[in-house]
N, C-alpha and C positions, 0 to 999 in steps of 0.2 A: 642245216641246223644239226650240229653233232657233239656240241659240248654245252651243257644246261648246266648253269650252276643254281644252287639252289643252298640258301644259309639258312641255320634256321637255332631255331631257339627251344622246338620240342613243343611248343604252343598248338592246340587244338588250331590255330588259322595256318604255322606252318606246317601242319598235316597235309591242311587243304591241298596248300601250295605242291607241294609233294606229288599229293596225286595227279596233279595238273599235269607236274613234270614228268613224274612217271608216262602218261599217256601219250605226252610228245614225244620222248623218247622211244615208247615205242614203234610210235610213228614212224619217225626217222633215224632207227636204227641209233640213235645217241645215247652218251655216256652224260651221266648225273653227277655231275660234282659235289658231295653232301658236306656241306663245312658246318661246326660249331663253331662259334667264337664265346672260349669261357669268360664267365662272367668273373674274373679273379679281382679280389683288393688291390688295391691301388699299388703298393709297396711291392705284389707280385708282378706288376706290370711297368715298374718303375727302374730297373733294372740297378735293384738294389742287391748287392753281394750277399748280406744278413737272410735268403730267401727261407722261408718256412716250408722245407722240402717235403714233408709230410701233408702239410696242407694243399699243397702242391697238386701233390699226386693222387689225393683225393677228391682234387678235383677231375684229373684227369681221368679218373677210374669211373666216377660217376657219370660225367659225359660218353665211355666208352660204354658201357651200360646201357643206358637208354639208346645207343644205336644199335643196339644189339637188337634192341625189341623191333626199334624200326626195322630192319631188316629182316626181321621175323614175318612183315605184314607180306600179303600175296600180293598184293597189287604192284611189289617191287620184283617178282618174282622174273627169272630170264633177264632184267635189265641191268647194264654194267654201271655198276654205282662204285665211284673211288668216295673216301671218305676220308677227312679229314679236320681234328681238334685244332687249334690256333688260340697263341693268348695274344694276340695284339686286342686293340682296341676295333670294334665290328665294325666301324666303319671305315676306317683302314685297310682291314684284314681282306675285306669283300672287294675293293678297290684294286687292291694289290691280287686277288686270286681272280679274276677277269683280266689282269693281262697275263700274268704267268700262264694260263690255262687256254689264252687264246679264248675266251669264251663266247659263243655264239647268242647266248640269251641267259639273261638271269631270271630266275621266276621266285618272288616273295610275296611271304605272307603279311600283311596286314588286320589289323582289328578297326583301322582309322581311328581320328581323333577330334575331338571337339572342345569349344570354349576356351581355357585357358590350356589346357595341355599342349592344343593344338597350336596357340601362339606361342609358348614361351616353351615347350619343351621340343616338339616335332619326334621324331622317328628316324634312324634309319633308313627307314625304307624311303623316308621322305627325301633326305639328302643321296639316297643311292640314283632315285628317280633323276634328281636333277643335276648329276655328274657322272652318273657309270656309260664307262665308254663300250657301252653294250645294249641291245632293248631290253627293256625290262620291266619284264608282265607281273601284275600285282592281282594277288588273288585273295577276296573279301568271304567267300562262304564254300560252302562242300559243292562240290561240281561232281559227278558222279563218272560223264565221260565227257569230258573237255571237245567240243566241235563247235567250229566257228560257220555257221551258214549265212549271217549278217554283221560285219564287221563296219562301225561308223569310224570312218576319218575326219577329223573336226581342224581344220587350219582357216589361214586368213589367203593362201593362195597365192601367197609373195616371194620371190624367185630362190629366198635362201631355203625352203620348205621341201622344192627339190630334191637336197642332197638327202633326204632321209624317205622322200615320198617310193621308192625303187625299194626299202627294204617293206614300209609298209605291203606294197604290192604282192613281194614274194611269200608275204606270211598270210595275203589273203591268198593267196592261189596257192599255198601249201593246203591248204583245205578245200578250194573248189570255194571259197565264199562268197558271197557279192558284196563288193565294195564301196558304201554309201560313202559320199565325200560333202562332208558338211560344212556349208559357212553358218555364219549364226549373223544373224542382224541385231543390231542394236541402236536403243535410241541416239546413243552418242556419236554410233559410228557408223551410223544411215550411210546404207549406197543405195541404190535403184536395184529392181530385181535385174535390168537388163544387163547394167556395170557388170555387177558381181556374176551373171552366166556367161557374160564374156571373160571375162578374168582366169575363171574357172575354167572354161575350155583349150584357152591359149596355155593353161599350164598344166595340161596333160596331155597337149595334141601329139607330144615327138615323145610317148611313152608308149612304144608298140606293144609291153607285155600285159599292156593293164587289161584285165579281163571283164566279167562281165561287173558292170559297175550304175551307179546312178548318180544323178550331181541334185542337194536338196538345200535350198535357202531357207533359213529358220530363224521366225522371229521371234525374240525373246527380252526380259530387262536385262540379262546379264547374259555374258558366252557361256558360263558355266551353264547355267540354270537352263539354259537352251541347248547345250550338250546333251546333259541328263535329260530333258524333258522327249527331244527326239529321238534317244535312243529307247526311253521308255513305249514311247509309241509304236515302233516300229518294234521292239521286243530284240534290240540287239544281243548280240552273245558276246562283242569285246566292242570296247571303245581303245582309238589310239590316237597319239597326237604328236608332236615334237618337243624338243626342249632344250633350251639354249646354258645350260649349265648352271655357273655360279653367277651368271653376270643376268639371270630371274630372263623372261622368257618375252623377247620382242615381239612388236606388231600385235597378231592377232593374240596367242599368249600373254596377253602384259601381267605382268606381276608372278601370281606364283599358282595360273591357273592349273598347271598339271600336277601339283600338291596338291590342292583343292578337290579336285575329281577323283588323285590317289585316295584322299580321305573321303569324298562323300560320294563317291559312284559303288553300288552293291553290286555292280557289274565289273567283270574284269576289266584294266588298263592297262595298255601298252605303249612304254613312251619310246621314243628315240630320239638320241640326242646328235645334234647339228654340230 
């Protein structure tokens, strides 16, 4: 992990986010990619000749401002932070600087959302979750020093889960963590405990780096609701799961479960995408 990007909006949650980043980075020796994307009028972004060059540049100067002050803070203190202003549209912009940058992890802030916001308007953060061809840890409150010593992995254990279970692995053993691996049971999609501990073990038996780890069946009315509920009990420090892009999240995922946990888990999440 050696290029963390991290967008933000100056918002008390992307502070959080920040310091998260900051901490991994200097974990791993990594470089923080700090990007604004300006909020400019539509007409500045519309790539109209007529541009209000003064308007412009006062947007520009006030963005460059406030990272001034960020950069002021200690907890950035010794780490290699590039920075950079962008007026594309943010969710574009964040798309487009994850491959340019090669980026190894994106880390955003969130506030979550509820009720109508959360159906009809979403976030950002929401559609970065379910296309950035990157993991990307979402951070909900002030974390003081970012260590993961109980990390829950929540899948359905179906072959395509795989190609992402190998990054899961190396970010728990970037920490020394223990790796709980959750299925969630549910009324509608009843297995037997015996099914589901076979299933479970046939698909991590040819994973030699998996370390010290636990496999936990969990009943619940919803995955979600039984995600959160075992992670609470067990007092995890990150929850992580998969995500299947634009086309909403198959099998155990169905629908738009890793949204859902982006907005209603106070716990950090970390997705990757298949």
């Amino acid at each position: 992990m050696k290029k963390i990007l991290l967008p933000t909006d100056f918002s008390e949650q992307a502070e959080y986010a920040l310091k998260v980043a900051a901490s991994l980075a200097r974990q791993n020796d990594a470089t923080i990619y700090l990007m604004h994307m300006l909020e400019m009028p539509s007409h500045l972004l519309s790539g109209d000749t007529n541009l209000d060059v003064p308007e412009q540049l006062l947007f520009m100067k006030i963005a460059h401002e406030r990272f001034e002050k960020t950069m002021a803070q200690d907890f950035l203190k010794g780490i290699n932070v590039e920075i950079t202003v962008e007026t594309h549209k943010a969710f574009d912009g964040i798309t487009q600087a994850i491959h340019r940058h090669e980026i190894d992890l994106v880390v955003m802030g969130s506030s979550g959302a509820s009720g109508l916001k959360e159906m009809f308007i979403g976030s950002n953060t929401e559609k970065i979750v379910r296309t950035a061809d990157a993991p990307v840890l979402v951070i909900k409150n002030a974390i003081e020093d970012f260590t993961v010593s109980n990390f829950v992995f929540a899948s359905d254990f179906s072959e395509d889960q795989k190609l992402v279970f190998e990054q899961a692995i190396d970010f728990a053993n970037s920490f020394n963590a223990k790796l709980h691996l959750l299925f969630v049971n549910t009324p509608n999609r009843f297995v037997t405990t015996a099914i589901a501990e076979q299933k479970m073990n046939l698909f991590i038996e040819n994973f030699e780096d998996l370390g010290d780890h636990e496999l936990h069946i969990y009943n619940d009315n919803k995955i979600e609701t039984g995600i959160l509920n075992f992670s609470r009990a067990i007092n995890a420090d990150l929850i992580g799961m998969s995500t299947h892009g634009r086309q909403g999240l198959a099998h155990f995922f169905n629908g738009s479960i890793s949204e859902d946990l982006v907005n209603h888990s106070l716990r950090p999440v970390i997705t990757f995408k298949i």
